[in-house]
C-alpha positions in Angstrom: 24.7 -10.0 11.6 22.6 -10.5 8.3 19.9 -8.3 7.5 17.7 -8.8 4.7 16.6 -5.0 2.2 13.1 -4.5 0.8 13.6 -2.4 -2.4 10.9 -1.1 -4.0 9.8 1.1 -7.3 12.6 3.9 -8.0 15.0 1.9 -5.6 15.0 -1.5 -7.2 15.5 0.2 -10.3 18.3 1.4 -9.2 19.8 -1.5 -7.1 18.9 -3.9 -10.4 17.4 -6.3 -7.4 14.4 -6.3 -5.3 16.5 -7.0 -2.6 19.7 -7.6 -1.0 21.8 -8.8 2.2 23.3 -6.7 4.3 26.2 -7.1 6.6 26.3 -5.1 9.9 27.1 -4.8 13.1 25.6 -6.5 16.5 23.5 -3.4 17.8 23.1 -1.5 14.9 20.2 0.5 14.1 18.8 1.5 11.3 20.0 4.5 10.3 23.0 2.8 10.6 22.1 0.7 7.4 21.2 3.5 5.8 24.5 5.1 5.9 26.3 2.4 5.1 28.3 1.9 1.6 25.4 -0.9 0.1 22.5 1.8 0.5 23.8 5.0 0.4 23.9 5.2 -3.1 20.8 3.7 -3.6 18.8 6.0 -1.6 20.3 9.4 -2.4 17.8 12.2 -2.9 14.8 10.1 -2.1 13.1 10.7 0.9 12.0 7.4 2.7 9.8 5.7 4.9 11.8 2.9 6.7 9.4 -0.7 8.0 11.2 -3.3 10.3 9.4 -6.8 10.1 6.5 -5.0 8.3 6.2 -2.4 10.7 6.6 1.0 10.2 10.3 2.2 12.1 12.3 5.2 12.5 16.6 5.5 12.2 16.9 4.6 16.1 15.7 1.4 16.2 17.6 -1.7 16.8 17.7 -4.3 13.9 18.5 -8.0 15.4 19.3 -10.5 13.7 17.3 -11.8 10.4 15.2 -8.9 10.4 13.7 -7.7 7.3 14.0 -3.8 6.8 12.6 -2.3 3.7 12.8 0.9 2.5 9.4 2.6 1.0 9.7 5.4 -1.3 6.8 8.1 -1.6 3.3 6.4 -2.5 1.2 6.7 -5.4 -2.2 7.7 -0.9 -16.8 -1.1 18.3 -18.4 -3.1 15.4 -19.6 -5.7 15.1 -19.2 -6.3 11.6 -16.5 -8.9 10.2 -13.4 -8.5 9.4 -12.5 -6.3 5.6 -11.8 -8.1 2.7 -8.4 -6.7 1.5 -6.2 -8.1 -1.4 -3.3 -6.9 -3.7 -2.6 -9.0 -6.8 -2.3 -9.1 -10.5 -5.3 -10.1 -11.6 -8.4 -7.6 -13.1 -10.6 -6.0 -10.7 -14.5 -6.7 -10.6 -16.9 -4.0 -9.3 -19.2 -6.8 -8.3 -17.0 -9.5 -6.7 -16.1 -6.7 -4.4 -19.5 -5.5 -3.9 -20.5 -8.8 -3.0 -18.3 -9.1 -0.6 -20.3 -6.5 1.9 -23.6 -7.4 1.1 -24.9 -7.5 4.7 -29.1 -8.0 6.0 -28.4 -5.1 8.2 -27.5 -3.0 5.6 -29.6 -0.1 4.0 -26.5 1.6 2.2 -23.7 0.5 0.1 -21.4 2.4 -1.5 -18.5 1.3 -4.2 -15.6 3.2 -5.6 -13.7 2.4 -8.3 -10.0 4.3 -9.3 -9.5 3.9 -13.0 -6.4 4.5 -15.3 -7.2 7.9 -17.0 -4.9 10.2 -19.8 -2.1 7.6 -20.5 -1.5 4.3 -21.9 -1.3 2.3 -19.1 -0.3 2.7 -15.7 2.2 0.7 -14.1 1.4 -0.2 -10.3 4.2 -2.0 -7.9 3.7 -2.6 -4.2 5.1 -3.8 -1.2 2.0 -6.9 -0.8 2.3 -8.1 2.5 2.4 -4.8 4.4 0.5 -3.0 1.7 -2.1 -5.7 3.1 -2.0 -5.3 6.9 -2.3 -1.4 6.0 -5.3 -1.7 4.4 -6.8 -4.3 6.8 -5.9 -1.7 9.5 -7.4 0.7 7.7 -10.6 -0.8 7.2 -10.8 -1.8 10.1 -10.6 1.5 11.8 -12.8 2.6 9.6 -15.7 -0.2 10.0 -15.3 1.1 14.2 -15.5 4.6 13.3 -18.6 4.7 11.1 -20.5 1.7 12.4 -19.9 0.1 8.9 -21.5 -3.2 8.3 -18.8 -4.6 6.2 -15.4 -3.2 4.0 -13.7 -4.4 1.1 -10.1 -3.2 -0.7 -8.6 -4.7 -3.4 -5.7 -3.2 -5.6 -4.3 -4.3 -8.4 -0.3 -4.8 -9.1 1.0 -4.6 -12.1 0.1 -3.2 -15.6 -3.1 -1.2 -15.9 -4.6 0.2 -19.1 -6.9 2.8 -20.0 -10.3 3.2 -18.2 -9.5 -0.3 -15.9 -10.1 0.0 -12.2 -6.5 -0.3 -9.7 -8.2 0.1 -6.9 -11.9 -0.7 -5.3 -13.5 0.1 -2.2 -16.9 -0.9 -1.1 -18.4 -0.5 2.0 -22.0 -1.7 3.5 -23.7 0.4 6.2 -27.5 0.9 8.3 -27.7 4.7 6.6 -25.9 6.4 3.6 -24.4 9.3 5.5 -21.8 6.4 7.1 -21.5 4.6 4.0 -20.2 7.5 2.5 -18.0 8.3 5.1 -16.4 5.1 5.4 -15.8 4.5 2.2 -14.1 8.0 1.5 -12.1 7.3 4.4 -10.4 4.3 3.4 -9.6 5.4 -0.2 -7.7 8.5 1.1 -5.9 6.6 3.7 -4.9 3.8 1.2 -3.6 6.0 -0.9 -1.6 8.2 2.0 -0.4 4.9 4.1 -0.4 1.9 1.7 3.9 1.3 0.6 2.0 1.3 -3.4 3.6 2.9 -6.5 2.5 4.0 -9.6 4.7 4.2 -12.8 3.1 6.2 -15.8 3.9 4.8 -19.2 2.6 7.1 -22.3 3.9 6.7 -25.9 6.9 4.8 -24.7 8.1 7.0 -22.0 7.5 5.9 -18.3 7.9 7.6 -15.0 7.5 7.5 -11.5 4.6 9.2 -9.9 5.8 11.7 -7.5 4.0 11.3 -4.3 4.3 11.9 -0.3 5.9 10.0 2.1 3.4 7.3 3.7 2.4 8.0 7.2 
């Protein structure tokens, strides 16, 4: 059976591809695919974080058919309010656009935060979009039930980054401060700990990969 390879940051580097077809047997799992001669190689010394149809998976479970298994290296970290605003693209972040996105009447708190590219050229960001985007929308929305948040919004940006430009925005709405607060540091920490996003530092001409922890 055919199953389609994810590769991101470190790995696509390596493989020259973002991803590739592999060939295995009816039954096989994923550890299986692992092992075998195609990503062996590839994945040798990295510790990885394995996602089946955009779900996180571990080495027992069964691929079928058509499945798409990518392999995530180490990342860069009851309402009734709506659903978050989450997004992951290339273009320049805006403080406000965000922030207007959680303006909400029933709000008496809003809190914004704002990652920004500090001590090197530029940074260098590459993610995994789709699932990078039902993280954060999971995220969110645990935390808009857990601090009785009015309204969240995430965006990140992909791609080159220079100096003193925001990645990453959060911006929450809430009734009081105290949850605002909350809510907000929340989904910042979690993004960064869950979200399959990389960061690649590039200063005078060298670049490297930004050691990080395995996404949970």
């Amino acid at each position: 059976m055919e199953v389609t390879v994810r590769l991101f940051a470190m790995l696509r580097e390596r493989a020259g591809a973002d991803s590739l077809t592999l060939e295995l047997p009816e039954g096989a799992r994923v550890g299986d695919a692992l092992a075998s001669e195609a990503l062996a190689p590839l994945a040798d010394g990295i510790p990885l974080v394995m996602a089946v149809n955009r779900e996180y998976a571990d080495a027992e479970h069964v691929l079928d058919p058509g499945d798409e298994l990518a392999l995530i290296p180490p990342v860069s970290g009851g309402s009734t309010a709506a659903a978050p605003w989450v997004r992951v693209g290339p273009e320049p972040l805006s403080l406000e656009s965000v922030a207007r996105r959680v303006r909400d009447p029933g709000a008496g708190a809003m809190v914004t935060f704002s990652g920004v590219t500090r001590e090197v050229d530029r940074l260098e960001y590459e993610a995994y979009a789709e699932m990078a985007e039902e993280r954060m929308r999971a995220i969110a929305t645990d935390a808009l039930e857990t601090h009785g948040l009015c309204a969240a919004a995430v965006e990140h940006r992909v791609g080159e980054v220079p100096t003193s430009e925001p990645s990453v925005i959060v911006a929450v709405s809430a009734p009081h401060r105290g949850e605002a607060f909350a809510g907000a540091r929340e989904i910042i920490d979690r993004v960064k700990a869950e979200a399959p996003i990389w960061k690649k530092e590039i200063e005078g001409g060298e670049a490297r990969w930004v050691d990080g922890q395995p996404p949970h």
